[in-house]
N, C-alpha and C positions, 0 to 999 in steps of 0.2 A: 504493500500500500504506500508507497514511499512515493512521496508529493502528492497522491492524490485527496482531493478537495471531499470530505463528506460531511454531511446532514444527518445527526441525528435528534428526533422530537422525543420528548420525556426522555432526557439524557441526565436526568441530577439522582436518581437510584438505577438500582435494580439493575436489570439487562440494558439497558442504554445506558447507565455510566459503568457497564462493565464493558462494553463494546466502545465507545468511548476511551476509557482505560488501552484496552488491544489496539485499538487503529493508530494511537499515538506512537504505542510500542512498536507498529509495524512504521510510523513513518511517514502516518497521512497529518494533512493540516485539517482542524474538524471544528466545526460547528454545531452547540446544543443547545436546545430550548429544554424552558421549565417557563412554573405557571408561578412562582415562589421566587421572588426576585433576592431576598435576601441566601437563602436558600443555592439561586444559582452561582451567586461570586463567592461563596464558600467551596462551591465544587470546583470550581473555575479555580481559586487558588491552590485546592488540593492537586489537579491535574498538570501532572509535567507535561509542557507542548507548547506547537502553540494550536490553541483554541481559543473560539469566538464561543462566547456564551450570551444569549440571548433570551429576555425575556418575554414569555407570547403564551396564547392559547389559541390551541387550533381553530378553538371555536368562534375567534376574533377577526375578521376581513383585515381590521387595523393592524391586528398583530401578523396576520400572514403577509401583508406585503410589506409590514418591518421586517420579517425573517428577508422575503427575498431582495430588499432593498440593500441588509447589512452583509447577505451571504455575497452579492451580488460588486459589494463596494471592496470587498476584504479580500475576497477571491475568486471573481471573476465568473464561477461559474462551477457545477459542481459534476466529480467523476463517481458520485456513492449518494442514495438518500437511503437511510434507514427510519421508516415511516412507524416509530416505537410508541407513540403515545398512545394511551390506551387504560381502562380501568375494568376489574372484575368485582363482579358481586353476585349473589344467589337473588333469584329473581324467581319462587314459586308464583305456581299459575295463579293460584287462590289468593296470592296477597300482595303483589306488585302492583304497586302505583303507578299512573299514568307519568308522574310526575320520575320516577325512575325508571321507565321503559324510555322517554327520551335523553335522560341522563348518560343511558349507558349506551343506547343506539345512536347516539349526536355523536357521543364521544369517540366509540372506537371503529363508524362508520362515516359516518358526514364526515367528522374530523379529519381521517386519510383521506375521505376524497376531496375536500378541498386544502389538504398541505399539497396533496399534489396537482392542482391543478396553480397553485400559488408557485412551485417549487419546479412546476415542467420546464419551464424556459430557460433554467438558470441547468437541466442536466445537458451535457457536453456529449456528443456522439461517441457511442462505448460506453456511455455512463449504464451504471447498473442500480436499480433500485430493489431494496430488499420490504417485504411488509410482514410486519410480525400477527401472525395467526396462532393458533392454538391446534393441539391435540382433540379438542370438544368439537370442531369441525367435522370430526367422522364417526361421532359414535353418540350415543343418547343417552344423556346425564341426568335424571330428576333434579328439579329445580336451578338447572342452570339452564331454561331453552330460548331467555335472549343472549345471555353471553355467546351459548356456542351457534345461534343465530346471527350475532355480529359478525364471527369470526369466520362462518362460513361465507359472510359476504365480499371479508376480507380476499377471503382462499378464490373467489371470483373477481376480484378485481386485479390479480396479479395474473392471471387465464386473460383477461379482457386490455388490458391497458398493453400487456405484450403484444398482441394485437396491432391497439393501434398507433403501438412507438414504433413499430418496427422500423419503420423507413425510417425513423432516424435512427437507426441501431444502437435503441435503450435495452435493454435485456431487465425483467421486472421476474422476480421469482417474492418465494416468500419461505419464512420459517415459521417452524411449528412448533413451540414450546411445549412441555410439560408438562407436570405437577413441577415447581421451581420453588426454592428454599430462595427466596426472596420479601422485602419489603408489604410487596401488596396481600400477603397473608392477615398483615393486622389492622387493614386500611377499614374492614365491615365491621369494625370492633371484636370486645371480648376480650379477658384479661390476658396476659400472657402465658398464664397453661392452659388457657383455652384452647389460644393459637396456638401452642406448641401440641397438644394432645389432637389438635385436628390435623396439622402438619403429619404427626404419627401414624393418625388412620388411613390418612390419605397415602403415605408410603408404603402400607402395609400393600396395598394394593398395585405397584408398581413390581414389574419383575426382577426389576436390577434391584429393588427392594429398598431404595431412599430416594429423596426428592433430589432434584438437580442443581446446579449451580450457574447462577448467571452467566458463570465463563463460560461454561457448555455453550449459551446461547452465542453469545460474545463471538466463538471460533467457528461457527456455522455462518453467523453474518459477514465476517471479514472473509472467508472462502467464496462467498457468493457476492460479495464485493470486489475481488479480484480478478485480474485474467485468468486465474486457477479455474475457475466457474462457466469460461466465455462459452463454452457447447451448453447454455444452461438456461431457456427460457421458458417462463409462466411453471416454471416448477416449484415442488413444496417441500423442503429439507424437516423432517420431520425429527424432534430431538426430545423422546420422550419415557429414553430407559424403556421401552417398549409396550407402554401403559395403551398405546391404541392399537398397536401391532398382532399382539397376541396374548 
């Protein structure tokens, strides 16, 4: 990844500041958004590189044409978007609110689709765009059927957009996370043996038999962000200890 330019959105935890972390170690110059501006220049100071850290939500027209105004001014144009923002929550049928079925479908749907449509014209021919999907795209979860409804929209928008980048030879795949020993475990509340004791059931279920690590995700994005990847379009790297597999 050495000099090239990339994008990641929700870069201040989890899988985008661990993929963040890797692309710098590989050499790329990187740009992250967060919604928590205090928040982002503390990650920004943590992070050896150079990096652009930007404050934005996807959900903002304002804030998206600030990303592509500052990604735009800093570095011209970009060879990697990693389309990482995004939120999970259980959403039984009998008791979700309207008021969070937009919540989570604005966010990890509208959201992607318009960073990239804010984010198109700044990718560079050969640029590679990665969108983080899920595991719940291919199997059917109790009380998770907008999350892995989102996510399957996601898993179609990286089929659809290859499409129609082609001509300009954008290559758009996506990944498929896990169960992941990350942050967004304690975002739905509940004490911390709560979350940990759900973290536990939930690995009991996994065949490699524990939850993942952002790095996992991290080395999946940076392969599909490289020339390593380039025979590789509208495809789904799927990195889930084999919890959808078998």
């Amino acid at each position: 990844m050495k000099n090239k330019r990339v994008l990641i959105t929700g870069g201040t935890s989890g899988i985008g500041l661990a993929t963040a972390k890797l692309m710098l170690r590989e050499g790329a110059r990187v740009a992250i958004t967060g919604r928590d501006a205090e928040k982002l220049q503390q990650i920004k100071q943590q992070l050896a590189g150079d990096v652009l850290a930007i404050r934005a939500d996807v959900l903002v027209p304002e804030d998206l044409r600030r990303i592509h105004d500052q990604v735009s001014a800093e570095f011209g144009g970009l060879d990697a978007f990693f389309a990482n923002a995004g939120v999970a929550f259980g959403s039984p049928l009998a008791s979700t609110s309207e008021a969070r079925y937009d919540e989570l479908m604005d966010i990890n749907v509208k959201g992607v689709f318009l960073s990239m449509q804010a984010i198109s014209p700044l990718l560079q021919p050969g640029a590679s765009v990665i969108l983080n999907t899920s595991w719940l795209n291919q199997v059917g979860t109790p009380g998770l059927s907008l999350l892995s409804a989102s996510k399957a929209a996601v898993r179609s928008l990286a089929r659809t957009w290859s499409a129609e980048l082609l001509e300009r030879k954008i290559r758009v795949n996506a990944v498929s996370p896990g169960a992941m020993n990350t942050p967004i475990h304690g975002r739905s509340g509940g004490t911390e043996a709560e979350v940990d004791a759900g973290k536990q059931r939930i690995a009991a279920r996994i065949p490699l038999g524990h939850l993942g690590d952002a790095e996992d995700i991290a080395n999946a994005v940076v392969f599909l962000a490289s020339d390593e990847s380039r025979y590789m379009l509208g495809a789904e790297v799927v990195v889930d200890g084999g919890f959808s597999q078998i």
